[in-house]
N, C-alpha and C positions, 0 to 999 in steps of 0.2 A: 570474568563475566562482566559484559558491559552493558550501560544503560543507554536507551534509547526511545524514539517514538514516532509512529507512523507516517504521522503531517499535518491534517489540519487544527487549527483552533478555533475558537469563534470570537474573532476578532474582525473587523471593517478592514478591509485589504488599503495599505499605504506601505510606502517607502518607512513610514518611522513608525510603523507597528511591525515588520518585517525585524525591524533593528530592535525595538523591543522585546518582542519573545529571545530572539538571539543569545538579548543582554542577558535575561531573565532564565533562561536555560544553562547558561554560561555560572549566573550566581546560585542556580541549587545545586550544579554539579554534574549536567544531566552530559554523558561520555559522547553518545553520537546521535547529534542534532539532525533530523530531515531541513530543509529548505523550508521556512510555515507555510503552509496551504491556507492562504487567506480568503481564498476566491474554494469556487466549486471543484473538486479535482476533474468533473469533468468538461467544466466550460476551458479549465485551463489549458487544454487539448486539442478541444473543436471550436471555443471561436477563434482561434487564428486561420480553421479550414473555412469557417464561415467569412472572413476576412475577403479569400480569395474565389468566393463562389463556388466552394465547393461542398459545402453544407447549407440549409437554411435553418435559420431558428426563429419560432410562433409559440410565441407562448411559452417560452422556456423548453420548447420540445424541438429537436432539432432532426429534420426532412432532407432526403437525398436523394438520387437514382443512380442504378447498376451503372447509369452511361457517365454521370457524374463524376462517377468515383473509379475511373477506370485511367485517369491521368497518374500519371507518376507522384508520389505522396510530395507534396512541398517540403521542403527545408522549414522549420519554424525557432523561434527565439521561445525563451519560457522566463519572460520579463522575472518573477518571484523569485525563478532559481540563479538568475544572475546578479538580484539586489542583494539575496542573501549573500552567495560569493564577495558580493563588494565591500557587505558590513561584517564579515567577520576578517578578511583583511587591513579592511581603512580602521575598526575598533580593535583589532591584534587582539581576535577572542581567541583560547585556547580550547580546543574540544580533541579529543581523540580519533576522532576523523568526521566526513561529513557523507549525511546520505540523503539519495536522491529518489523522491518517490515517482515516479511516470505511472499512468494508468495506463494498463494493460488490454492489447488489442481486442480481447473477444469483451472486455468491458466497454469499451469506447463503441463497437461495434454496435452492441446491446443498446446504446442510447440513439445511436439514428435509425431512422423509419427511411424505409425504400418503399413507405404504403401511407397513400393518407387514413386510411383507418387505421387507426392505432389502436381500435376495440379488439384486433387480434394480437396486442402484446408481442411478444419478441420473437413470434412467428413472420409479421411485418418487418422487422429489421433487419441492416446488415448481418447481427448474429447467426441466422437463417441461411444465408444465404455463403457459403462456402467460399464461392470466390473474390468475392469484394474482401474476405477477412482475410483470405491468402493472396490477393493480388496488389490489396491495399492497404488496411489497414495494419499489418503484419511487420510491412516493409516502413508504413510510417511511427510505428512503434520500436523499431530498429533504430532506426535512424536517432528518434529521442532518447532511446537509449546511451546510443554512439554519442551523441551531440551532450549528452549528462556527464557521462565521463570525463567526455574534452572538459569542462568546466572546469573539472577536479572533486567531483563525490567520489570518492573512494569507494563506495559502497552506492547502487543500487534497486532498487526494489520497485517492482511488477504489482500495483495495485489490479488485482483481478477478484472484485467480489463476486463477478456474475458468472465465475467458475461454478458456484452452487445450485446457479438458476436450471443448468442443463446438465451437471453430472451426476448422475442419481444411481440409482440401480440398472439404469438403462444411458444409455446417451442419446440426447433429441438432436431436433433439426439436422439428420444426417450427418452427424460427426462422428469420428472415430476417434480411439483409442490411440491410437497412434497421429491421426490428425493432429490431435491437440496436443499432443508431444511434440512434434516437428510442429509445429508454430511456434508453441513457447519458446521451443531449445534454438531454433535461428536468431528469435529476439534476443534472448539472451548471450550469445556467441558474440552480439556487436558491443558489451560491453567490456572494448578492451580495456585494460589495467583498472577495474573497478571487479570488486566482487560484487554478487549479484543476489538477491533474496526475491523470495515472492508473498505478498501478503491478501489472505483472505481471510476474511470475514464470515462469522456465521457458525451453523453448523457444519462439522464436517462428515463424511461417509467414507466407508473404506476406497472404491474406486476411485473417487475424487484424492484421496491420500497415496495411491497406489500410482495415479497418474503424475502427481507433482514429485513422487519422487523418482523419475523416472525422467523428469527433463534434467537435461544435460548444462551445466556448468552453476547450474541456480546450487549456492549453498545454505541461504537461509531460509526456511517456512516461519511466516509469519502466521501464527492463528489464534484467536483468542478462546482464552480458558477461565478468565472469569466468569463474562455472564453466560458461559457454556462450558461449563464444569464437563460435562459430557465426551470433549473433544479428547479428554486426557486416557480416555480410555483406549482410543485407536492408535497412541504411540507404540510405536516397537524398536527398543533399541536396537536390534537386529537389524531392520529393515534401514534405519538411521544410518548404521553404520558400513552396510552395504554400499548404498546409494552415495555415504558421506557428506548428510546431510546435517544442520544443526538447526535447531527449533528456537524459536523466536517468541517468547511466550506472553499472551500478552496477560495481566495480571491485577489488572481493576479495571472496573466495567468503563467503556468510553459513552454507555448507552443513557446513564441516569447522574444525577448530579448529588447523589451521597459520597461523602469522599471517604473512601474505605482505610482502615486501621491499620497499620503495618503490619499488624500478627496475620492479618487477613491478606492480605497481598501476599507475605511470607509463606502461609501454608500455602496459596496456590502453587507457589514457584516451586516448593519443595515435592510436591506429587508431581507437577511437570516434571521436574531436574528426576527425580527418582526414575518414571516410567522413560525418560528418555534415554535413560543411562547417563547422565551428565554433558550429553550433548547439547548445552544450552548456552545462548549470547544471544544481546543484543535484544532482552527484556522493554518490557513498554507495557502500555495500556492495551487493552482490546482491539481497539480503532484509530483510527484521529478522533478529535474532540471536536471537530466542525455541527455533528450532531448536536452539540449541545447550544447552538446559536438558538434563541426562543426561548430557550426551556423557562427562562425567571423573568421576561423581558429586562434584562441587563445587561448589557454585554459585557460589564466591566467584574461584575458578580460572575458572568458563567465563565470568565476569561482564569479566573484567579481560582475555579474549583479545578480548572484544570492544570494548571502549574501545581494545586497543592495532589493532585489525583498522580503528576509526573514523580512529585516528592515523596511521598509513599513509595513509587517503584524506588526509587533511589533508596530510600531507607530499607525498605525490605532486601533488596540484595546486598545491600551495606551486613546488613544483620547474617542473611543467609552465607555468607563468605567466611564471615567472625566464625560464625559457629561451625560452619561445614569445613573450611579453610581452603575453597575456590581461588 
C-alpha cells in the first residue's frame, strides 16, 4: 500500500519551490509524488488556450464561443510538470514512481462561459453545451493526457470535481450515462504506458459511483473520506472487483488546517480498507492543499501544515501495514 497526494500546495509558484516540495516529500518518505500544483489547476490548463485566442480571461473568469472553440485543441507544454521531471532527475530523488494530475474535461469545461451572463452558472458554460466537450475539450484532454505520459508519470489522474455539480439522482444539461462514460473512457485510453486514476472531490452518490466505475482503463478512484466520512458507505467490494477498481482514499481533511492524529487518519483508512475489501493504494489527503493558501495569512505556516497533514498519511499506513501485515 503506497503513499501518495493529489497536487496542490500553497506555496508561490517558482522553479525552487517546485524543487522544494520535491525535496521535502522525498525526506518524509511520501512513495508517489504528483508534480506540485503551485498555480491554479485550472488556469494551468486554460491559459495556455488563452495564450492562443482561444479562451479570454476578465476577472479571473474565463469567456469563449461555440465558434472559438471548434479549432482543433493545441498541443500545450505544462511548464510545472516538466520542472518537476527535471528536479527529481538533475537531484537523483528516489520515489516509487511519479503521478501526474491533468484536470479533467467536463471540469475545464465547467470553468468557461460561452455566455456573458454568468448569473445563469453552469448552464452558460461549455459544460452545457455537449458538443464543445465532445469536439474539444475531450480531444484536448487527451492529448494532455498522452503528452503526461511521454514525460514519464507512470501514473495519471483525471482531476474531475465538477463530476458532482451534474451527476445526481438525475443528469443535467442533457448528458447521458453513457455520454459521460465514452468521454472519460477515450480520455483515458490516451494514456499509454501510464496507469490511470480519477479524482473527485466531495460528496459522493451512487450514480455518480456507478458511473466512474464503469469507465474503461481508469484504475484508481480517488475520493475523500475524511471530511466525508459518508462516502465510505457507498463502497462495494463487489462492485470494486468487478470493474477492477482500486480506491484511493483520501484520509485527513485538505479542507481545514488542524493537522489530524495518526490514530485518526488510521481509523479512516481502516473502515475504507475494510468496506473495500482491501482494495486500496495510493492513500493521500482528501484534496490538494492549494485550499489552504489564506487560511493563516502565511504561507510558510500553511505550507508546513501540510507536509506535516502528508506525514500523518505516511505514518498511519506505516501503522496500518505493521498491524494488518499489508
Amino acid at each position: 500500500m503506497r503513499t501518495s497526494h493529489v497536487g496542490s500546495f500553497p506555496l508561490t509558484f517558482s522553479k525552487e519551490n517546485v524543487a522544494r516540495v520535491l525535496k521535502d516529500l522525498q525526506r518524509i518518505g511520501l512513495d508517489v509524488p504528483t508534480y506540485p500544483q503551485l498555480r491554479s489547476f485550472i488556469d494551468i490548463y486554460l491559459r495556455p488556450l488563452e495564450a492562443v485566442g482561444m479562451v479570454q480571461s476578465r476577472r479571473g473568469i474565463y469567456f469563449s464561443t461555440s465558434k472559438q472553440l471548434e479549432a482543433s485543441p493545441p498541443r500545450i507544454r505544462v511548464e510545472d510538470a516538466e520542472i518537476a521531471m527535471d528536479v527529481v532527475s538533475r537531484e537523483k530523488l528516489m520515489f516509487k514512481a511519479l503521478r501526474g494530475p491533468v484536470t479533467g474535461a467536463f471540469t475545464l469545461a465547467s470553468r468557461v462561459y460561452l455566455s456573458e451572463d454568468i448569473s445563469k452558472g453552469l448552464q452558460a458554460t461549455a459544460l452545457a453545451n455537449r458538443d464543445v466537450v465532445e469536439n474539444f475539450f475531450k480531444k484536448f484532454v487527451a492529448e494532455l493526457v498522452s503528452y503526461m505520459s511521454s514525460l514519464g508519470y507512470a501514473m495519471v489522474f483525471l482531476d474531475e470535481p465538477s463530476l458532482t455539480f451534474f451527476i445526481g439522482r438525475r443528469i443535467l444539461y442533457g448528458w447521458s450515462e453513457d455520454g459521460v462514460i465514452e468521454i472519460l473512457s477515450y480520455i483515458a485510453k490516451a494514456a499509454t504506458g501510464s496507469e490511470i486514476g480519477m479524482h473527485i472531490c466531495g460528496h459522493l452518490n451512487p450514480k455518480l459511483l456507478d458511473i466512474v466505475m464503469r469507465v474503461d482503463r481508469v484504475k484508481y478512484l480517488s475520493f475523500e473520506f475524511s471530511a466525508t466520512p459518508s462516502n465510505t458507505e457507498l463502497l462495494n467490494k463487489k462492485l470494486l472487483e468487478q470493474y477492477g477498481k482500486v480506491i484511493s482514499p483520501g484520509i485527513v481533511a485538505a479542507s481545514n488546517t488542524r493537522v489530524e492524529s495518526i490514530d485518526e487518519a488510521y481509523t479512516t483508512l481502516s473502515k475504507v480498507y475494510s468496506k473495500a475489501g482491501g482494495r486500496v493504494d495510493l492513500v493521500s489527503g482528501d484534496c490538494g492543499f492549494g485550499g489552504l493558501r489564506g487560511s493563516l495569512g502565511d504561507e510558510e505556516k500553511e505550507y508546513r501544515i501540510s507536509i506535516e497533514k502528508l506525514r500523518t498519511v505516511i505514518e498511519a499506513v506505516k501503522k496500518f501495514c505493521q498491524l494488518e501485515k499489508c
